[in-house]
Residue, then its C-alpha position, 0 to 999 in steps of 0.5 A: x669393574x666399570x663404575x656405574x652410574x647411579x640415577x640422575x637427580x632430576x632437576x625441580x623446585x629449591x627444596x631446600x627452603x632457602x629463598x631465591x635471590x633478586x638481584x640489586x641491579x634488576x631492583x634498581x632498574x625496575x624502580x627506575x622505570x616504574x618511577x619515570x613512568x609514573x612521571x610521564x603519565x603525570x606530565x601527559x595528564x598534565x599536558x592533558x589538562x592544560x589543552x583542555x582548560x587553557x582557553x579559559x585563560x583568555x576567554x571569559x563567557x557569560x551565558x546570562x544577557x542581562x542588557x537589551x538594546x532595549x535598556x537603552x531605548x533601541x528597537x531590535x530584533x533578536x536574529x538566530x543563524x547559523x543553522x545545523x543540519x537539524x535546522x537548530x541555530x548555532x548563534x543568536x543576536x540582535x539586528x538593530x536598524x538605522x533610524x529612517x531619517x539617519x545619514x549613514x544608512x547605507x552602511x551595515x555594522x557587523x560588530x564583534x565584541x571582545x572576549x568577556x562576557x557576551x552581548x550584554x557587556x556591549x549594549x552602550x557601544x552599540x548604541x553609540x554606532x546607532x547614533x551615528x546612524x547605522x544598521x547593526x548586526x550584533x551576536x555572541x559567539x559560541x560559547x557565549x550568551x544564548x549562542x550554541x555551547x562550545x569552548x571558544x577558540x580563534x578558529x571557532x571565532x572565526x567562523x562565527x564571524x565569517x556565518x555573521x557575514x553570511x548572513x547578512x549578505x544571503x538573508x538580509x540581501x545587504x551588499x558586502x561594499x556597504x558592510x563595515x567590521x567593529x571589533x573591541x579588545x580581542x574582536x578587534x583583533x578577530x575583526x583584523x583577520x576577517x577583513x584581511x580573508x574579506x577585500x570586498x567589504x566597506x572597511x574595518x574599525x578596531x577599537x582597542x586591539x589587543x597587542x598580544x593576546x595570547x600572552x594570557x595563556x602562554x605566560x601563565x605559569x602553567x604553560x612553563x610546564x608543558x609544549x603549549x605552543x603545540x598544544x594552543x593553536x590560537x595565535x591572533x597574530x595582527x601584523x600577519x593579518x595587518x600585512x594582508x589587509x586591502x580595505x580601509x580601515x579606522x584605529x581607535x586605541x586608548x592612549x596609555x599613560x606615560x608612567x604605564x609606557x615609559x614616556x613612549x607610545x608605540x603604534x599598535x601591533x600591525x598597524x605599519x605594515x597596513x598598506x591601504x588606507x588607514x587612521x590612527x586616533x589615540x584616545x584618552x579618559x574624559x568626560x566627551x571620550x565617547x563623543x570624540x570617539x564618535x566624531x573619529x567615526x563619523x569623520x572616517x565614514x565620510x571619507x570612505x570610497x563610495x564602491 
């Protein structure tokens, strides 16, 4: 007789209440992977948070202007500019004129100070270049002051400065042959790279430039731990915008100490590859600083090609 078959067994759950099995290797694996994405999202919010708040390494604003020209006995007006579509202004400063009688009024100072502080931290300067007899344009840039909020950047700066001189050409009507850039620390590096973009103005003065600027933000140890290079645009790259430069211009650099240089004093960053005409004048500390300070610019004035 032929075997028959007895009903298959059907195929279900383990009823035999033994556990199932996992095996090593997919553990290990899912470790693993669980492991090297935890670090990647730490490393991106890391990467995150260095593009976000890396600007405060170079850039230190103060909101509050505690100093007037006023302090010092200067008339002003405060100016704003700049105005969005909605007629608010971006930026707010201060036009100081030339005393009437004074014999550089032909020229107009558009100042650019550095990257501390606002305009409070610059009232002595500008009452040094009043001094000497000139019409002044003075604003903090955004971010800074009473200017409109932002986080500042070389880009920002940038075009505040280029709306300063917008504004003295279009609203005050002031030729751009007579108009002189006056930069400190990283203004003076911002001043470069305008006057490079700007062959029409009178000249350029760069008091104390700042070599490397961005070495505050990528020589933190921070930046070691991400691309910051990719993640920073700022660059303020002075020989690049010293090769470009058509216009004359005036150097005023603090002349560092022989413990602090090694006994030697090297040019500022950009300054050989300047080809229109240029002046150098290291400065040291003492008791006349400014008034040598202000003989350099009187002297620099007067040599300057009537246009």
């Amino acid at each position: 007789m032929p075997h028959r078959k007895g009903p298959t067994k059907p195929a279900g759950p383990n009823l035999t209440g033994e556990p199932p099995t996992v095996s090593g290797r997919w553990l290990v694996t899912a470790a693993s992977l669980a492991i090297v994405a935890a670090a990647a999202c730490a490393w991106i919010t890391l990467c995150l948070l260095f593009w976000q708040g890396s600007w405060q390494l170079l850039y230190h604003p103060a909101s509050e202007v505690s100093r007037t020209p006023a302090s010092v006995g200067l008339a002003f007006d405060p100016v704003a500019f700049a105005t969005t579509e909605a007629g608010v202004p971006r930026l707010e400063g201060w036009w100081i004129p030339a005393a009437p009688d004074a014999p550089t009024t032909r020229y107009t100072v558009l100042y650019l100070h550095g990257q501390d502080g606002n305009l409070s931290n610059a009232v002595n300067d500008l009452a040094a270049l009043h001094a000497i007899g000139l019409n002044i344009l003075a604003f903090d840039y955004r971010g800074y002051g009473q200017s409109h909020f932002a986080h500042p950047s070389e880009a920002l700066l940038r075009e505040d400065a280029d709306w300063a001189l917008n504004y003295l050409t279009s609203t005050r009507h002031i030729n751009a042959s007579s108009i002189i850039l006056d930069g400190r620390d990283l203004g003076a590096d911002l001043a470069l790279e305008v006057a490079a973009e700007h062959p029409e103005l009178a000249g350029v003065v760069l008091e104390s430039p700042l070599d490397s600027p961005v070495d505050a933000i990528f020589s933190d140890p921070r930046a070691r731990l991400v691309p910051a290079r990719l993640l920073v645009r700022d660059r303020f790259d002075a020989t690049l915008a010293a090769t470009g430069l058509r216009i004359p211009s005036l150097w005023l650099v603090q002349e560092p100490t022989l413990e602090s240089s090694a006994g030697k004093i090297n040019d500022p960053a950009g300054y050989d590859r300047v080809a229109s005409s240029k002046m150098l004048v290291w400065l040291t500390n003492g008791p006349d600083l400014e008034q040598r300070r202000a003989n350099a610019c009187s002297r620099w004035l007067d040599d300057l090609p009537a246009r």
